[in-house]
C-alpha positions in Angstrom: -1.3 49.4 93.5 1.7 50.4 95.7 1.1 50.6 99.7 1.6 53.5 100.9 5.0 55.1 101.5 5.6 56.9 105.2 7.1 60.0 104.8 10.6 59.5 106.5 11.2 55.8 104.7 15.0 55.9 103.8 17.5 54.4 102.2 21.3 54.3 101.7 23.6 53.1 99.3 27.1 53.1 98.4 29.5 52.7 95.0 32.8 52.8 94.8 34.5 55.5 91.5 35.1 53.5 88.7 36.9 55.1 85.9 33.2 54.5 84.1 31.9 57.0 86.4 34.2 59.7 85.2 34.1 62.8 83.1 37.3 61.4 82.0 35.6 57.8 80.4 32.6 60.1 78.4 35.2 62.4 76.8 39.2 62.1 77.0 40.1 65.6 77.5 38.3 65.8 80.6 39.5 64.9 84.3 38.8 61.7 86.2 36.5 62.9 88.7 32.8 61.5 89.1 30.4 63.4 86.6 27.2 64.5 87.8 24.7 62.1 85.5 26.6 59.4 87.7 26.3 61.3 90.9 22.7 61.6 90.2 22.6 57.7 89.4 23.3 56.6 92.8 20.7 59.1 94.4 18.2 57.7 92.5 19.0 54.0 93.0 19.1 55.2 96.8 15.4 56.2 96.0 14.7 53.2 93.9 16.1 50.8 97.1 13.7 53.2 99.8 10.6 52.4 97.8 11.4 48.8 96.6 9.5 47.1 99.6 6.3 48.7 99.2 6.2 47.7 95.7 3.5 45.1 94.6 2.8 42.8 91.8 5.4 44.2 88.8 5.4 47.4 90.1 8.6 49.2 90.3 9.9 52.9 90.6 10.9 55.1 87.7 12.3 58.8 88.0 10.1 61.7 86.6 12.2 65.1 87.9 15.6 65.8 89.5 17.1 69.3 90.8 20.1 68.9 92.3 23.7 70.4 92.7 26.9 68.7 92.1 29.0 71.2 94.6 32.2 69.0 95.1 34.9 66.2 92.9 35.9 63.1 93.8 38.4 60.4 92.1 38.4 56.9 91.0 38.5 54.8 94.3 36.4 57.3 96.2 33.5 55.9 98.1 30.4 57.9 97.5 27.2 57.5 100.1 24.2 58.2 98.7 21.1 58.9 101.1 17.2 59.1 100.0 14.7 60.3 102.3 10.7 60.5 101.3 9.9 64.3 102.3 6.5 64.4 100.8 4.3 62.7 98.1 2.0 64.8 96.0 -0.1 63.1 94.0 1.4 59.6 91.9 5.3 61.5 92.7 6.8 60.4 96.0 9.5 63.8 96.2 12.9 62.2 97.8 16.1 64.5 99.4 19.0 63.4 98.8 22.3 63.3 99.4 25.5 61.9 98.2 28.5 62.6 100.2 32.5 61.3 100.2 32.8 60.9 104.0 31.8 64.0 105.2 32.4 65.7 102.0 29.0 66.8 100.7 29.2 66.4 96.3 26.1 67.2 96.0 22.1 67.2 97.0 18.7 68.0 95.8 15.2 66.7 95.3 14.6 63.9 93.1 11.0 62.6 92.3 9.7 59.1 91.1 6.2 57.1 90.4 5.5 54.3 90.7 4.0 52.4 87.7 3.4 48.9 86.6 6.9 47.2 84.3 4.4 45.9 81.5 2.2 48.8 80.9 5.4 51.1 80.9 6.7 48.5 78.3 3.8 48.3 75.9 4.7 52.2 75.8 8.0 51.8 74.1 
């Protein structure tokens, strides 16, 4: 069983555009600016990295609900920031804000919430 997480516990991480990341890459037509499932990616890994340490045994994080807005774009070769902060845990879901910003241009933020559960009972699920 996890230890407990303190409200506050943060993290922060960074990726760099790649044209992956883009609407552009899932469907030609479309511009080269981030698109929100990646966006959303790097807010959750921020919330995977605040959590890792209080992890134990094979226990990991795994994301159950997300609301956020995707307000602003941003290109290939941007550098987006991506912030997690716990702001409250109710029940199993630890409920994270986040943030993920290009400098001091805010993309987009929200609440995203995850569990955290054991990697080989989630397996013998699938």
């Amino acid at each position: 069983m996890a230890k407990p997480v303190p409200i506050g516990t943060r993290a922060t991480v960074r990726r760099v555009v790649e044209f992956k990341h883009t609407l552009k890459y899932l469907h030609d037509p479309l511009p080269p600016v981030l698109s929100t499932p990646s966006m959303i990616g790097v807010m959750e890994y921020a919330c995977f990295e605040a959590a890792e340490e209080y992890c134990e045994g094979d226990e990991i994080t795994v994301g159950t609900h997300i609301n956020v807005s995707h307000r602003a774009p941003c290109g290939v070769g941007s550098i987006v920031v991506a912030e997690a902060v716990l702001e409250k845990i109710d029940g199993r879901f630890h409920i994270y804000k986040c943030t993920a910003k290009v400098g001091d241009l805010l993309l987009g933020e929200g609440y995203v919430h995850r569990a955290f559960v054991s990697v080989g009972r989630f397996q013998q699920k699938f």
